[in-house]
C-alpha positions as CSV (number, residue, x, y, z in Angstrom):
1,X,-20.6,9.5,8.1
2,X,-18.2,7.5,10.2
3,X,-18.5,7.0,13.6
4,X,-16.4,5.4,16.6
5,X,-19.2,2.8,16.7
6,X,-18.5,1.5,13.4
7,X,-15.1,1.4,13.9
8,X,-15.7,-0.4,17.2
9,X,-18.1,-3.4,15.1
10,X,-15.0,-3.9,12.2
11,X,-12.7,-4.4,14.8
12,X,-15.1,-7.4,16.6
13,X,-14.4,-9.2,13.5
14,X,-10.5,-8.8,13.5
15,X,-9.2,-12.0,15.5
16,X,-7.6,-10.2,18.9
17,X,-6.0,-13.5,19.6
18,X,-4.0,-14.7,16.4
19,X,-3.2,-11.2,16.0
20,X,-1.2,-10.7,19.5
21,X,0.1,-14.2,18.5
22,X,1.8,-13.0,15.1
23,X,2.9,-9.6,17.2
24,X,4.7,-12.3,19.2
25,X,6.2,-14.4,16.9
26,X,7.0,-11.5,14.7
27,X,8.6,-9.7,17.6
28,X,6.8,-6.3,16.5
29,X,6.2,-4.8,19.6
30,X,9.6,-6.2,21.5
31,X,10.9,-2.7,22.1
32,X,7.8,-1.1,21.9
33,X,7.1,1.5,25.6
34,X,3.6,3.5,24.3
35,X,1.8,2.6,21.0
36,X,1.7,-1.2,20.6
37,X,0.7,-2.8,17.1
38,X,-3.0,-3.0,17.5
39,X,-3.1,0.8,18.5
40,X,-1.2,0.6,14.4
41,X,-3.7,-1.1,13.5
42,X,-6.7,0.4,14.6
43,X,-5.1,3.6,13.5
44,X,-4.7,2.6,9.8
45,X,-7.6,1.2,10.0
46,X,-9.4,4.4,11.3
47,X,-7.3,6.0,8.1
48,X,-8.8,3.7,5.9
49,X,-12.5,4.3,7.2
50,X,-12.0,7.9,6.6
51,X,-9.7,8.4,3.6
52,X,-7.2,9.9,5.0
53,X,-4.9,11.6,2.4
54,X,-2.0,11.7,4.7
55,X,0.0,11.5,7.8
56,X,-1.4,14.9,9.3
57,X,-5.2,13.9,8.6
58,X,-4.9,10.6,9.6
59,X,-3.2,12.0,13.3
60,X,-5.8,14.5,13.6
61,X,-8.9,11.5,13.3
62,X,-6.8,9.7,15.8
63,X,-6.6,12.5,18.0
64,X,-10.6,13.4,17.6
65,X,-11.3,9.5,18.8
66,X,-9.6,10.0,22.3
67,X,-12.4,9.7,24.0
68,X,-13.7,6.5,22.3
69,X,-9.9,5.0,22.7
70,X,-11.3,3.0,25.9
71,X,-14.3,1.7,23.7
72,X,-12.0,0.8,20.9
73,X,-9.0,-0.6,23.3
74,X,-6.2,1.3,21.8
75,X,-4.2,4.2,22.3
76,X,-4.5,7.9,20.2
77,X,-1.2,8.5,17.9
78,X,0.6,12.2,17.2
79,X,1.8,12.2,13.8
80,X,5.5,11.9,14.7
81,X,5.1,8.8,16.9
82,X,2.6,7.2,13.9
83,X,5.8,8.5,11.5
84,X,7.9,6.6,13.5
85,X,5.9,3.3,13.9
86,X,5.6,3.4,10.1
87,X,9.1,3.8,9.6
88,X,10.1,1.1,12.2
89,X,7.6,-1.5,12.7
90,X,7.4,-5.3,11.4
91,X,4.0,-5.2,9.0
92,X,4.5,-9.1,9.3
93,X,1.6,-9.0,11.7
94,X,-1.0,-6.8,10.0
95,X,0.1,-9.1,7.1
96,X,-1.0,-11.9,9.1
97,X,-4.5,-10.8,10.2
98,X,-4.6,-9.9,6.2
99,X,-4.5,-13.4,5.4
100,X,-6.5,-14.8,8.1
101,X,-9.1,-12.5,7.6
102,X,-9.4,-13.5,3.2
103,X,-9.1,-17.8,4.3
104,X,-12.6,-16.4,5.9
105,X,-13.9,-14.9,2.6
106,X,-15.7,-17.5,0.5
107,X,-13.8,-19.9,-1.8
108,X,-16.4,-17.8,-4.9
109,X,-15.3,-14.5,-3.3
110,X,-11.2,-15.6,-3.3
111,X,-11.6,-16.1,-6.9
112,X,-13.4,-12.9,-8.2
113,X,-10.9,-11.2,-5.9
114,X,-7.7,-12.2,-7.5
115,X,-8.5,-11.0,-11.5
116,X,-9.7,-7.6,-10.3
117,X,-5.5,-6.6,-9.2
118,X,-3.1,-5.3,-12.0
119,X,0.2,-3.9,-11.0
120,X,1.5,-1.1,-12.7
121,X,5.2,-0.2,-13.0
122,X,8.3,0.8,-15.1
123,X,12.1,-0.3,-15.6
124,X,14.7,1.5,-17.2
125,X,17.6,-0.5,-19.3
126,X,20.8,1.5,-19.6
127,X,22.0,1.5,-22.8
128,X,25.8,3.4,-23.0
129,X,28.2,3.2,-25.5
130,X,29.3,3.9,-29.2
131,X,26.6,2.3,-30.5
132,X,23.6,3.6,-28.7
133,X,25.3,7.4,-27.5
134,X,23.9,8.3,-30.5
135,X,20.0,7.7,-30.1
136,X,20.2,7.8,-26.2
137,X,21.8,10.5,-25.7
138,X,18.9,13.0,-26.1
139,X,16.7,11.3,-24.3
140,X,19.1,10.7,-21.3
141,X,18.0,11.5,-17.6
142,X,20.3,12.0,-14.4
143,X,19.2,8.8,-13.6
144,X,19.6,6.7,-16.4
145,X,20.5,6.7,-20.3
146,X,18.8,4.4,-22.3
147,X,15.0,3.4,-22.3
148,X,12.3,2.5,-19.8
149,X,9.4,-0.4,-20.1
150,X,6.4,0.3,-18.9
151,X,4.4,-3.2,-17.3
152,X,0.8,-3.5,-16.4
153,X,1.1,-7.5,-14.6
154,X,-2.5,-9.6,-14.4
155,X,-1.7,-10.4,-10.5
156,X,-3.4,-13.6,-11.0
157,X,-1.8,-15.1,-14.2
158,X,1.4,-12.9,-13.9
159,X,1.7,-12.1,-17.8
160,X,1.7,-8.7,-18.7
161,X,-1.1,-7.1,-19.5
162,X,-0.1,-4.2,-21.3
163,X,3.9,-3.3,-22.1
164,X,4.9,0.3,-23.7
165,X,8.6,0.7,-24.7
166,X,9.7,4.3,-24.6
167,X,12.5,7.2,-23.5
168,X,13.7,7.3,-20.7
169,X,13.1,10.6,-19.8
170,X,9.1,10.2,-20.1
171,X,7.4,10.6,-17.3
172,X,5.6,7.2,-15.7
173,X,2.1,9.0,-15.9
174,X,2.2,10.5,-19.3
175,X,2.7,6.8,-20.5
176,X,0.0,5.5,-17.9
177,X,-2.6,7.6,-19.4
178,X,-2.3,6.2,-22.6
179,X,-2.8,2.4,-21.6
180,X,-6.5,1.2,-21.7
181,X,-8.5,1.0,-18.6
182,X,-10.1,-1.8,-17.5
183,X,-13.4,-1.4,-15.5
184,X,-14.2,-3.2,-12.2
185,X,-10.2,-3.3,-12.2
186,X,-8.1,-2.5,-9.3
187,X,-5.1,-0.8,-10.3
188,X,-2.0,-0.9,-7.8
189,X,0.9,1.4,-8.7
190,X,3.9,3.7,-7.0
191,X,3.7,7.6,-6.5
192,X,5.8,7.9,-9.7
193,X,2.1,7.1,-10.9
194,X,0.1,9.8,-9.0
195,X,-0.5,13.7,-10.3
């Protein structure tokens, strides 16, 4: 079960002061009047903590800890203003606590980190003319007429893992379920991915 508490002990281990640094540097919260970009941060963080499955959910948590938000030294959100800091703020410096917060992890840890990421994703190549209308042209979406590669990368080596020609008009899932599945793997991938 998650509690403000828990929240309140992650966030002792986030650096305060090199974050506000890169908020600086990054300009992030320059035109910023109510939520700055540690109340973003504890906020994803919070969404993180609880799963959150979107925008709504993770509003409503952030809502429910308003009476820890002096504990936790940042602000509530409503899901339009958490919309709009989304939309509109730098991520340079959530990117930079990100990376100060893995030169911490252990040089052992870095590298069992690294083989565990595959990326996931598709391309299509247009192929129009007299000598491909023939074979394309069934297969053709409104998009695009032609075929599409599917790529699984090693993040680490960046080869390809896995590579799938097919028709453009399949779907990116229906070919996704047929690659092989690596366990202990972590697979990162668009919503063109996602039932």
């Amino acid at each position: 079960m998650f509690s403000p508490i828990r929240l309140s002990h992650i966030l002792q281990f986030i650096p305060r002061a090199a974050f506000n640094a890169a908020v600086k540097q990054s300009q992030a919260d320059r035109y910023v009047k109510k939520v700055s970009s540690w109340d973003l941060l504890v906020t994803l963080l919070l969404g993180q903590l609880t799963q959150a499955r979107s925008l709504r959910s993770l509003a409503v948590t952030s809502q429910a800890l308003q009476p820890h938000r002096y504990h936790l030294n940042a602000n509530s959100l409503s899901r339009s203003t958490l919309s709009d800091a989304l939309q509109k703020r730098s991520p340079e410096p959530l990117k930079a606590v990100c990376q100060l917060l893995l030169t911490q992890v252990g040089r052992k840890q870095r590298r069992s980190i690294a083989p565990m990421i595959s990326l996931i994703d598709s391309t299509c190549i247009t192929l129009r003319g007299p000598r491909f209308d023939d074979w394309t042209l069934a297969t053709k979406t409104r998009i695009t007429q032609g075929l599409k590669i599917h790529v699984g990368l090693d993040a680490q080596q960046l080869a390809p893992t896995y590579v799938n020609v097919t028709p453009a008009n399949l779907n990116d899932l229906s070919d996704a379920l047929q690659m092989p599945i690596e366990a202990g793997v972590t697979y990162v991938f668009d919503k063109g991915y996602c039932d």
